[in-house]
GUGU-357506 format. One record per atom (N, C-alpha, C): z negated, y negated, x; residue in three letters. Coordinates in steps of 0.02 Angstrom, whole numbers, padded with zeros to 5 digits, always signed. Layout:
residues N
ZYXALA;...
This chain:
residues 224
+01233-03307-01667UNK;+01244-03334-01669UNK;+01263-03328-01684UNK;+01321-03348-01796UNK;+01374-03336-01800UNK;+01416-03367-01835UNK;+01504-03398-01883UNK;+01523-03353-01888UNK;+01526-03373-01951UNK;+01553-03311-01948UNK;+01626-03297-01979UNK;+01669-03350-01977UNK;+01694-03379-02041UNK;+01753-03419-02043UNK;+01708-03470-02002UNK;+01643-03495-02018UNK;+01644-03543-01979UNK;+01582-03494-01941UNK;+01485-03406-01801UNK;+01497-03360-01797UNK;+01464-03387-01767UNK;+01512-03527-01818UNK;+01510-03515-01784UNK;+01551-03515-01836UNK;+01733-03509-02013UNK;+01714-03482-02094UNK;+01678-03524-02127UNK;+01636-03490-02141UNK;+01581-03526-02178UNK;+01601-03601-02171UNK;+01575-03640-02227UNK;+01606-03708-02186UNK;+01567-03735-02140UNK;+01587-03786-02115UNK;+01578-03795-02031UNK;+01494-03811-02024UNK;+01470-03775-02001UNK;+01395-03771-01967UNK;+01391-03770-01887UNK;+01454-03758-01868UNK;+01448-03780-01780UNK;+01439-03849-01744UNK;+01425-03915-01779UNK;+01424-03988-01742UNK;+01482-04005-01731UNK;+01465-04075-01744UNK;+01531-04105-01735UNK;+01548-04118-01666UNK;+01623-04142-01643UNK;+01628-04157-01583UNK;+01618-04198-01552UNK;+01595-04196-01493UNK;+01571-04247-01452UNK;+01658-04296-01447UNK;+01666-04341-01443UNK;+01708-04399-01433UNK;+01722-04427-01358UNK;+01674-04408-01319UNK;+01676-04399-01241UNK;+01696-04344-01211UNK;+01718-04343-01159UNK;+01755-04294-01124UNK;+01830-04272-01105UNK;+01844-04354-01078UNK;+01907-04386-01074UNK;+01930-04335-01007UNK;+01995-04314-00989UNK;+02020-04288-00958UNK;+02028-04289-00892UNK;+02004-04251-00851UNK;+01983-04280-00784UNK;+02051-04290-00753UNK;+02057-04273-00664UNK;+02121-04300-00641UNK;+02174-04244-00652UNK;+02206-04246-00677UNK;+02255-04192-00687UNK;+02213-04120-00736UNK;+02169-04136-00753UNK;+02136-04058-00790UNK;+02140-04086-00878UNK;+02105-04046-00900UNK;+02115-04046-00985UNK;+02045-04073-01004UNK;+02051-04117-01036UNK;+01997-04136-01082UNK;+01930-04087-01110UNK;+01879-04109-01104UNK;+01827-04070-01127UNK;+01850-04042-01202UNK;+01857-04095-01258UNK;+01890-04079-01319UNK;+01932-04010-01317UNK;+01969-04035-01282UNK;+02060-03990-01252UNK;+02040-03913-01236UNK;+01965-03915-01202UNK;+01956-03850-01153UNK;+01919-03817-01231UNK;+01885-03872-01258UNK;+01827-03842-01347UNK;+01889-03808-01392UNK;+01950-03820-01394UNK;+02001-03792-01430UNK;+02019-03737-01432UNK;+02028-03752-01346UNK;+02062-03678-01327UNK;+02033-03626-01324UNK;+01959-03626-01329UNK;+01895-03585-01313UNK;+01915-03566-01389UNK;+01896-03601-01448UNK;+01904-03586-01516UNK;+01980-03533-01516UNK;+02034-03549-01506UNK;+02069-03511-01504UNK;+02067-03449-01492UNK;+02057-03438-01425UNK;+02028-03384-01378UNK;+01985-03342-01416UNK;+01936-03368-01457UNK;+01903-03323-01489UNK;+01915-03308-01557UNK;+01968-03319-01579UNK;+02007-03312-01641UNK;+02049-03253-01611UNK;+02084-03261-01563UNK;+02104-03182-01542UNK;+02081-03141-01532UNK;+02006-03149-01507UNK;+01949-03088-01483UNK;+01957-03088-01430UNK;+01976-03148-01383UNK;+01962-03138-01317UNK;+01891-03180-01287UNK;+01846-03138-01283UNK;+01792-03178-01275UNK;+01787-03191-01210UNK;+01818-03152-01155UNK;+01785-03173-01087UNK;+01850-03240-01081UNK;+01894-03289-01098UNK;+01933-03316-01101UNK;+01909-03355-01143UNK;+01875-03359-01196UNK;+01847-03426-01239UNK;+01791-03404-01201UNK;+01733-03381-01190UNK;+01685-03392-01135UNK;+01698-03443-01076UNK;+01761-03426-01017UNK;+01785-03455-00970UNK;+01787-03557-01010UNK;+01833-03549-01059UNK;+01863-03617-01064UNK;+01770-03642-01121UNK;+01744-03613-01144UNK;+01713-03654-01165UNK;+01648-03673-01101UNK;+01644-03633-01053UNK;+01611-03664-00999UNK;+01650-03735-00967UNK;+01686-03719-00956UNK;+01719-03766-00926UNK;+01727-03825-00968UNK;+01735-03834-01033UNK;+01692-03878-01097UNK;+01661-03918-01049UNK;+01590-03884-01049UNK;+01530-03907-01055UNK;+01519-03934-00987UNK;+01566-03905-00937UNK;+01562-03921-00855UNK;+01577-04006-00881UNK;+01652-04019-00903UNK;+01693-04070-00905UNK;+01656-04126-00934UNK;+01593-04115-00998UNK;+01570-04158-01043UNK;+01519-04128-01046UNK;+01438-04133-01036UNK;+01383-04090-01000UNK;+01340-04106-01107UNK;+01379-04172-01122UNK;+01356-04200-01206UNK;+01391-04152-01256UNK;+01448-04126-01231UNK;+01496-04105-01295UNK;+01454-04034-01348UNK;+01425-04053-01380UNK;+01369-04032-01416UNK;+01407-03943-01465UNK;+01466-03976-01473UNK;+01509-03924-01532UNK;+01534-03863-01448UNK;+01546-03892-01391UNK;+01563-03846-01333UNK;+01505-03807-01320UNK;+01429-03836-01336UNK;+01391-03783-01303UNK;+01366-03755-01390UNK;+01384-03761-01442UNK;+01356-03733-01484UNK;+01412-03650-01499UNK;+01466-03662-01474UNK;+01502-03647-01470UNK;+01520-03580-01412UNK;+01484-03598-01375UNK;+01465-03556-01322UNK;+01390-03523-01323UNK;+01366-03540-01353UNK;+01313-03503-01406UNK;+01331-03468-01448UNK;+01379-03460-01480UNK;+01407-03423-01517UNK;+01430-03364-01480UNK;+01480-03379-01439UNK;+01505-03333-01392UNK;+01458-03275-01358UNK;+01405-03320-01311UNK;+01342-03259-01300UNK;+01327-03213-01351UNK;+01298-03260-01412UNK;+01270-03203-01462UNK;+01322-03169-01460UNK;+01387-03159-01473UNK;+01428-03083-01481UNK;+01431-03055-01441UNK;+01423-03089-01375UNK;+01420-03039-01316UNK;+01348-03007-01314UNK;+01288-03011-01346UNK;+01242-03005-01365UNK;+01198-03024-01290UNK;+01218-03077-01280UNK;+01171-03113-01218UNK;+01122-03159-01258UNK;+01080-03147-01287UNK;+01030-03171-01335UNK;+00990-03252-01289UNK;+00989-03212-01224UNK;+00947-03292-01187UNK;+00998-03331-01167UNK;+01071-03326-01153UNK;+01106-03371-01145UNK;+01127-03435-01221UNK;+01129-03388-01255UNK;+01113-03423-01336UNK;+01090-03467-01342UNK;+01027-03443-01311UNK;+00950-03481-01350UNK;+00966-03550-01309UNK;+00985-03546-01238UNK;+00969-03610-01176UNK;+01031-03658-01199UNK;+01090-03622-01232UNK;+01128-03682-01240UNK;+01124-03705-01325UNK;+01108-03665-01372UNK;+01070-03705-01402UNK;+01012-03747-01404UNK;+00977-03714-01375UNK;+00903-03773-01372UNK;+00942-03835-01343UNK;+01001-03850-01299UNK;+01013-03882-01255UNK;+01056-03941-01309UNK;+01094-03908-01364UNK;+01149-03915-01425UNK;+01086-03970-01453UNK;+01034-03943-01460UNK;+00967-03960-01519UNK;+00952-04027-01473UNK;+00911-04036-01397UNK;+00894-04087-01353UNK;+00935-04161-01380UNK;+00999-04133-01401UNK;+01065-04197-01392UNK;+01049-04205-01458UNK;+01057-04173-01488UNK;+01078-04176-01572UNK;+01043-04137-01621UNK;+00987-04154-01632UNK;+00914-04113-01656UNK;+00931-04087-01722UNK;+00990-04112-01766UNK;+00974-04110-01828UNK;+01045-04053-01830UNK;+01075-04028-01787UNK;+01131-03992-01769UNK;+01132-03903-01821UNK;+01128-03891-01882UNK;+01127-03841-01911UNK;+01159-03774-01863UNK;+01228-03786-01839UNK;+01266-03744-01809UNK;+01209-03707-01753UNK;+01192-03761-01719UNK;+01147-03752-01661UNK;+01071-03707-01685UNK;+01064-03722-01729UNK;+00990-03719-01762UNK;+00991-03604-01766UNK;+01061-03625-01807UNK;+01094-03549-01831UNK;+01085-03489-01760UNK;+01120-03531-01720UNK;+01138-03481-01659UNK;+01072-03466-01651UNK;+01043-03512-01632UNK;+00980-03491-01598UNK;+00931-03460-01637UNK;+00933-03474-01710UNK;+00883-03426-01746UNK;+00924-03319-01749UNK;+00988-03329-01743UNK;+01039-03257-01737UNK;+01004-03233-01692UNK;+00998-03270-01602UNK;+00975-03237-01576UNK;+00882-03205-01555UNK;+00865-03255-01588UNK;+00788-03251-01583UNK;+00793-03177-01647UNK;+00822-03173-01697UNK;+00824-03110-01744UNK;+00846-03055-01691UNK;+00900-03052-01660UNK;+00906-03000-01628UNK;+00853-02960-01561UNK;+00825-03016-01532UNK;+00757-02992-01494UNK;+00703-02973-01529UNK;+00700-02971-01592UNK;+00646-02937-01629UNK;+00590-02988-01635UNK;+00612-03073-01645UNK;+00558-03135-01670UNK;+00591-03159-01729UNK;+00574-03121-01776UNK;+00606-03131-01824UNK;+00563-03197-01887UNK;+00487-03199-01827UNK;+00475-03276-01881UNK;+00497-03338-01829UNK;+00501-03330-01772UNK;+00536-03379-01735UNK;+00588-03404-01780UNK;+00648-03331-01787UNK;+00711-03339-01813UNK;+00719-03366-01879UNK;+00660-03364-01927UNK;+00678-03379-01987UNK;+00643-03464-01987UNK;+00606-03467-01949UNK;+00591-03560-01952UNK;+00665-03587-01939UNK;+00709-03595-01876UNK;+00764-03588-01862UNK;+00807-03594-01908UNK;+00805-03526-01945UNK;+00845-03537-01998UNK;+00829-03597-02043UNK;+00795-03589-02082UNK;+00760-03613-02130UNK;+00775-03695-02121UNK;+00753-03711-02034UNK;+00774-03783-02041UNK;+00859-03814-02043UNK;+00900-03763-02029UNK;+00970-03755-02023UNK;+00986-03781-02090UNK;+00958-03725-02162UNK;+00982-03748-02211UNK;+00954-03785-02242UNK;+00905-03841-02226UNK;+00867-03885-02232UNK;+00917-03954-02226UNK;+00957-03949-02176UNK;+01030-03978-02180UNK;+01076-03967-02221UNK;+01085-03911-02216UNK;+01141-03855-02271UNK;+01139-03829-02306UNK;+01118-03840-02361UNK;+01081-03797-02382UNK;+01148-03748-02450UNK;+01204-03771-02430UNK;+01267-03724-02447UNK;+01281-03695-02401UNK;+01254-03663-02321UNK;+01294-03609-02287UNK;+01272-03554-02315UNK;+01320-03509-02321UNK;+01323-03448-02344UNK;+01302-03418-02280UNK;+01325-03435-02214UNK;+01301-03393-02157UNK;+01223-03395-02148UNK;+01196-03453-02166UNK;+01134-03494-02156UNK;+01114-03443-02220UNK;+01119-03422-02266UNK;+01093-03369-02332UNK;+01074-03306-02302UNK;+01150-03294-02264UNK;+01155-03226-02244UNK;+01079-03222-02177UNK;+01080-03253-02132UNK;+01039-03229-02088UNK;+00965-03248-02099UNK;+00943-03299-02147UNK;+00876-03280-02197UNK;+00872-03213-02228UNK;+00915-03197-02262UNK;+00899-03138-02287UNK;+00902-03081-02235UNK;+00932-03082-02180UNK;+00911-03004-02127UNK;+00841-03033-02098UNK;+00817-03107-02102UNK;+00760-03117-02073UNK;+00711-03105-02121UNK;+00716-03112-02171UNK;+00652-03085-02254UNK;+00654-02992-02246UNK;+00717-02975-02217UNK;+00720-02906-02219UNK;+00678-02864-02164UNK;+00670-02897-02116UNK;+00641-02870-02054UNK;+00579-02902-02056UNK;+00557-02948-02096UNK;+00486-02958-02110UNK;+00473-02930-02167UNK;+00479-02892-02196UNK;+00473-02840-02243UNK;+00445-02867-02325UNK;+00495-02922-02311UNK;+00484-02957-02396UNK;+00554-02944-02431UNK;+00551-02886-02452UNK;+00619-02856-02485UNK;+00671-02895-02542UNK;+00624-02913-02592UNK;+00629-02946-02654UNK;+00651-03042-02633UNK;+00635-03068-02606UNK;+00646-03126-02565UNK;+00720-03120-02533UNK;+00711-03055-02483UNK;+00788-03044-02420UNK;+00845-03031-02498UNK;+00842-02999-02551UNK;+00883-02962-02612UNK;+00912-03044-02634UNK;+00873-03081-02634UNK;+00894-03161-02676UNK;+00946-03195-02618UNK;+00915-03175-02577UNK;+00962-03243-02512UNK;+01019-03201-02492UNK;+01032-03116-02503UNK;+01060-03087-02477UNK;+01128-03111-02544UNK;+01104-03134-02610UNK;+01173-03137-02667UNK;+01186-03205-02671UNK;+01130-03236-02627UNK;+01166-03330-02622UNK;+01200-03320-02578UNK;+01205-03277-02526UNK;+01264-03280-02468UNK;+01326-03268-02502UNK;+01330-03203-02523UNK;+01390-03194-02566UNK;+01406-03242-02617UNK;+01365-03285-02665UNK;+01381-03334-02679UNK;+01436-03384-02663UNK;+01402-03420-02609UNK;+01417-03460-02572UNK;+01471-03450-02541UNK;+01494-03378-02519UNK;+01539-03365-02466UNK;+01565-03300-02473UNK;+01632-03301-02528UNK;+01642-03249-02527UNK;+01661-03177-02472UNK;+01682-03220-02417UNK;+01698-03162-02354UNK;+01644-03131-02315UNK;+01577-03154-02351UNK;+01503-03117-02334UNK;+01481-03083-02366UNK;+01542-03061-02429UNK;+01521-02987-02496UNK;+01495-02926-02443UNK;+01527-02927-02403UNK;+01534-02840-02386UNK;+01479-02849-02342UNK;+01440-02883-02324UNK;+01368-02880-02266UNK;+01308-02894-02330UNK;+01317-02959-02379UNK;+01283-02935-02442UNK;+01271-02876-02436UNK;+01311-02848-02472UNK;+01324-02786-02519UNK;+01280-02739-02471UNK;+01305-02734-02407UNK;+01266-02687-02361UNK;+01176-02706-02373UNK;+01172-02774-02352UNK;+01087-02770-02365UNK;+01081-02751-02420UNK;+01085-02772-02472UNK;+01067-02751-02552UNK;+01072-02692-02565UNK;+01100-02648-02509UNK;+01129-02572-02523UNK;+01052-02532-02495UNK;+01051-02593-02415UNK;+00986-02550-02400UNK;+00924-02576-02439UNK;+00923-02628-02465UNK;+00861-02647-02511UNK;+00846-02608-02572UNK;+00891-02587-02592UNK;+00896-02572-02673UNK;+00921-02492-02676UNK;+00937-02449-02629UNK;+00947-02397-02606UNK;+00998-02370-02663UNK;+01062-02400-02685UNK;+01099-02395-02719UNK;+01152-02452-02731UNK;+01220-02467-02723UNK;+01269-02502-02718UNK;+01263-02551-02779UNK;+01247-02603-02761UNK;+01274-02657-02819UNK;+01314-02660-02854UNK;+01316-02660-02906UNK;+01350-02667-02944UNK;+01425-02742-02949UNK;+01476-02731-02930UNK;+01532-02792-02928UNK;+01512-02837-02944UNK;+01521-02908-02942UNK;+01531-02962-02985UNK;+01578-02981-03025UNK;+01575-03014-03094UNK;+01644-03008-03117UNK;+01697-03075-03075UNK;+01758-03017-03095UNK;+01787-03050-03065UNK;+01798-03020-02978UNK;+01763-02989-02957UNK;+01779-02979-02886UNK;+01803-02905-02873UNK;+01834-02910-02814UNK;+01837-02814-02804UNK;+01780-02759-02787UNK;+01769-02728-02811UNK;+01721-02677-02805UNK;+01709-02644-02718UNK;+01661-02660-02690UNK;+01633-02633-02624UNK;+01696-02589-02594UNK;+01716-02537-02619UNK;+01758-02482-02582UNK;+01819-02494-02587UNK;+01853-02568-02605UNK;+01929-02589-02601UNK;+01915-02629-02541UNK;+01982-02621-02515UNK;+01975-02676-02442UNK;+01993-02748-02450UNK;+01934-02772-02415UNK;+01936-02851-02436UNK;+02003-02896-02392UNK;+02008-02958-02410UNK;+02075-02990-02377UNK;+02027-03049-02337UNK;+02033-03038-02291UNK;+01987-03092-02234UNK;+02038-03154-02221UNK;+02019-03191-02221UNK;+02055-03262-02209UNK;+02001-03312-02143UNK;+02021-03299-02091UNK;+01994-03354-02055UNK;+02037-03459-02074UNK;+01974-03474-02083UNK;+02009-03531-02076UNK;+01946-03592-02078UNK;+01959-03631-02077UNK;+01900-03699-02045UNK;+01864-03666-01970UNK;+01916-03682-01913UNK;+01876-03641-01850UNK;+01817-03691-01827UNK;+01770-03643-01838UNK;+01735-03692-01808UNK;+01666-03643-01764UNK;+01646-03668-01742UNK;+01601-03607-01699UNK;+01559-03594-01742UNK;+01526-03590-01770UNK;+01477-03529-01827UNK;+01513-03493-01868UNK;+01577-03542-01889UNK;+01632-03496-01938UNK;+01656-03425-01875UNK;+01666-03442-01832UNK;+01717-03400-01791UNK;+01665-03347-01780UNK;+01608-03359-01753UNK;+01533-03300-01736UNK;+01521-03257-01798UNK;+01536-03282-01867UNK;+01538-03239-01912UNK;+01607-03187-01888UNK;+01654-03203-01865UNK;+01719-03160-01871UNK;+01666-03092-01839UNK;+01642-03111-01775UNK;+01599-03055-01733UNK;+01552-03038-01762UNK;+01516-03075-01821UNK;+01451-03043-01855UNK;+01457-02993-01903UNK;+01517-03023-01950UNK;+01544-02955-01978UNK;+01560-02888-01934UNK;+01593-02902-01887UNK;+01568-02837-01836UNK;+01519-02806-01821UNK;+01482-02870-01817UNK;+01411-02846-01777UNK;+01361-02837-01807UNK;+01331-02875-01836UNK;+01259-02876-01895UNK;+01259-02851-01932UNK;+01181-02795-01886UNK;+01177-02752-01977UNK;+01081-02766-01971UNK;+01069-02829-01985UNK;+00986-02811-01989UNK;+00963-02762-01991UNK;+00920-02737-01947UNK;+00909-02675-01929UNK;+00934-02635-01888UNK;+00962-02664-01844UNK;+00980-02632-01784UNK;+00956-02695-01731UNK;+00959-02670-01671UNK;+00947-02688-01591UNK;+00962-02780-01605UNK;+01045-02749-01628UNK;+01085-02813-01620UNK;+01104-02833-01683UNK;+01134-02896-01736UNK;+01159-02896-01799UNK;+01224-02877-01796UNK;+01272-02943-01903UNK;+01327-02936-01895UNK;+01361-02965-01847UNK;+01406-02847-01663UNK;+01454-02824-01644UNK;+01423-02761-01637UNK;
């Protein structure tokens, strides 16, 4: 589920907010609790945006961006079926939900259904067809279905699209092409350290912060 600026950066692919989830007697607003969860996981405290984005979804059972959001959260904790149930659940409310679409195709890639994961995808950027995160996890899904030349194209529209997804690019294309890409002009070369900027929080932007950690197609788990 991810990420980055929007993990989950990217621009916003997590759903919009539900507008319900008015403040019960003395407690915080469903909205209020979706914030603080976002916060929480801008520090890297996941069992603390875990806590408040449950409690989201307790407060407002609709708030669509709280459980896509908390889909996000699983996938970094790499709870792949908790993912899937509150996205499918994200999708029930709000079918056409990209954010939602994302998580749940991240985690269907990480259990090793990687054509599950790429329909998923596929219909994500069928909406979006500018997420760079939505680029990025087609191409680890072309990669693990062993269409190399396909995963090499979607792997340089991510970077395209999104420059804070050079350095996971660069990695697939590194393992596709078994030799470092060559820069783009204009950009810094692979082995200078890049300047990360979180900003548009939004839950797929933020799951990228953990995917860049995490995802490396081709492993167990992606970009923790």
């Amino acid at each position: 589920s991810g990420g980055a600026r929007s993990p989950a950066g990217t621009k916003s692919t997590a759903g919009e907010a539900n507008e319900a989830g008015a403040a019960g007697p003395g407690g915080p607003s469903s909205q209020a609790l979706t914030q603080s969860a976002l916060r929480k996981l801008g520090l890297g405290d996941l069992t603390g945006a875990l806590l408040d984005a449950s409690r989201a979804v307790a407060a407002d059972k609709s708030n669509v961006r709280a459980l896509v959001l908390r889909a996000s959260i699983s996938n970094r904790l790499k709870n792949y079926p908790a993912a899937i149930k509150d996205a499918e659940e994200a999708l029930r409310l709000k079918p056409d939900d990209a954010g939602a679409l994302l998580e749940r195709g991240y985690a269907q890639l990480q259990l090793g259904n990687a054509q599950l994961a790429l329909a998923d995808i596929e219909k994500a950027l069928s909406f979006d067809e500018r997420s760079g995160l939505g680029h990025l996890y087609r191409a680890m899904a072309l990669e693990k279905l062993g269409r190399p030349r396909e995963a090499a194209e979607e792997y340089r529209a991510a970077a395209r699209l999104d420059a804070g997804l050079n350095p996971l690019s660069e990695e697939g294309l590194t393992r596709l092409l078994g030799r470092p890409p060559p820069p783009a002009p204009g950009r810094q070369p692979p082995w200078r350290p890049a300047l990360w900027t979180l900003c548009g929080l939004t839950a797929a932007g933020f799951l990228l912060g953990g995917v860049r950690r995490a995802v490396k197609p081709g492993a167990a788990a992606p970009p923790p």
